[in-house]
C-alpha positions, 0 to 999 in steps of 0.5 A: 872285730869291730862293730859295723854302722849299724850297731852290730845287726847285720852287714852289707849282704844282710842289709841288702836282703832286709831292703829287698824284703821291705821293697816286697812288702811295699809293693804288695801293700801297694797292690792290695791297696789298689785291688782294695780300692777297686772293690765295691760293698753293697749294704741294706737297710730297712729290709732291703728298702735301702740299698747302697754301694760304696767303693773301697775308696769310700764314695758313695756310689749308688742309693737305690729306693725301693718306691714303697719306702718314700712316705713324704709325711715320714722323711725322716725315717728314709733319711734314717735307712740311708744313714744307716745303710751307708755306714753299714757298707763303709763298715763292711768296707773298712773290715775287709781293708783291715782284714786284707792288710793284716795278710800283707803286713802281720804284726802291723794291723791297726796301721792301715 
């Protein structure tokens, strides 16, 4: 018996069922791609005087400002709760990725 082009792993039926399974994980890495970046993540700082939204595609969506945090002699501190409101929401956001592809893909985390 001779091996196959493969390197003996497997014939024509057993490479047919291997590109099905790769074309399913494909399409439901695509599809939590796109229900990912669908989502939205709220993040606060300075006890909820800094709120913002993000999008699982990481824009910026949305900065709301509660009126009592603008002090125009400390700008440098709401600067400082926007920054760190933002990076909290792109945090969450990355978790959430990396968490939901991991679900898909196992053994591939890190990837994506």
């Amino acid at each position: 018996m001779g091996r196959n082009q493969f390197g003996g792993f497997g014939g024509g039926a057993n490479m047919q069922q291997l590109m099905r399974q790769a074309q399913k994980l494909q399409e439901q890495m695509a599809k939590t791609q796109d229900e990912l970046d669908a989502r939205e993540y709220t993040a606060q700082a300075g006890g909820g005087m800094v709120t913002v939204v993000v999008s699982g595609k990481r824009e910026l969506k949305k900065i709301d400002i509660k009126p009592e945090c603008v002090d125009p002699d400390d700008v440098e501190m709401l600067q400082d709760l926007i920054l760190a409101a933002v990076n909290e929401a792109l945090r969450n956001g990355e978790a959430a990725r990396e968490a939901e592809m991991a679900k898909v893909s196992p053994g591939m985390g890190g990837m994506f």
